[in-house]
N, C-alpha and C positions, 0 to 999 in steps of 0.2 A: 737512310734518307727517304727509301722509297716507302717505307713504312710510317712514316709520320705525313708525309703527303697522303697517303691512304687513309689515314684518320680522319685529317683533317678534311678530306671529301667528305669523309663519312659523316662527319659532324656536320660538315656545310648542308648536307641533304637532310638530314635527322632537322637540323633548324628552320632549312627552308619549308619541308612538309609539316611541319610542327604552327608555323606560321602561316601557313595555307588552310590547316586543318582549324584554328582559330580562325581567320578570317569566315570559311564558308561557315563555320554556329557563329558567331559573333552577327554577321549580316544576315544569315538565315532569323534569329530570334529577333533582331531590330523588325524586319519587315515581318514578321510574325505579330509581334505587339502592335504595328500601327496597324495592320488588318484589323486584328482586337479591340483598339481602339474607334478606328471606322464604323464596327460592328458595332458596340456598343454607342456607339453615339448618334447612329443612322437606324438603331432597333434594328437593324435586318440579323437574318440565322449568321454563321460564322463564313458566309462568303466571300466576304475581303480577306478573311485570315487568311484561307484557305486559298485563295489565289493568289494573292501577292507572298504566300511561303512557297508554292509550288512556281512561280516567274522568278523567285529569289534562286531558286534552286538549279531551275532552268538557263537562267541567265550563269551564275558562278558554273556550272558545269559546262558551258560553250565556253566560257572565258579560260576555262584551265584545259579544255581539251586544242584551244587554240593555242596555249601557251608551250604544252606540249611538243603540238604538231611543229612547231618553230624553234621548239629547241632541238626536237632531233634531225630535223633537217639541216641546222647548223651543223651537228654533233657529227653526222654523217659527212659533211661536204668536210668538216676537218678531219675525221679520217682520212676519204679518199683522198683528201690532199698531204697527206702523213704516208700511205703508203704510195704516191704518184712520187712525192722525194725520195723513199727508200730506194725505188725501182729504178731512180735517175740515180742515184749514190752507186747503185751496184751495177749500171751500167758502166759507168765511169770509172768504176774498179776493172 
């Protein structure tokens, strides 16, 4: 049983980074073309591409290092709250 639980972690993360990994080229090439677009419609050099790819990039990377920070801090507080039960179980042994 504990081996299929483990899989299916593993699939759960393999999907989630997979769909993360989509998300940031999917939004990254969106704000890439309208730079492109800007550019070419304002004549100026490729300055909107070139900024709104690099704030694309900057914004998704704060958003997934924020996602992060909040997942392992959850992940953490249910540990210590996994091993705060074991320590009361074996007291109470």
């Amino acid at each position: 049983m504990d081996l299929l639980r483990e899989r299916r972690d593993l699939n759960r993360g393999l999907g989630d980074a997979l769909a993360q990994a989509f998300d940031v080229a999917a939004t990254t090439a969106i704000f890439f073309f309208f730079g492109w677009l800007l550019d070419r419609w304002l004549g100026t050099a490729p300055i909107f591409m070139i900024t709104l790819t690099l704030l694309c990039l900057i914004g998704k990377s704060y958003l997934m290092l924020t996602a992060y920070n909040e997942k392992m801090k959850r992940l953490e507080a249910e540990r210590t709250e996994t091993i705060r039960s074991q320590a009361r179980q074996d007291k109470a042994r």
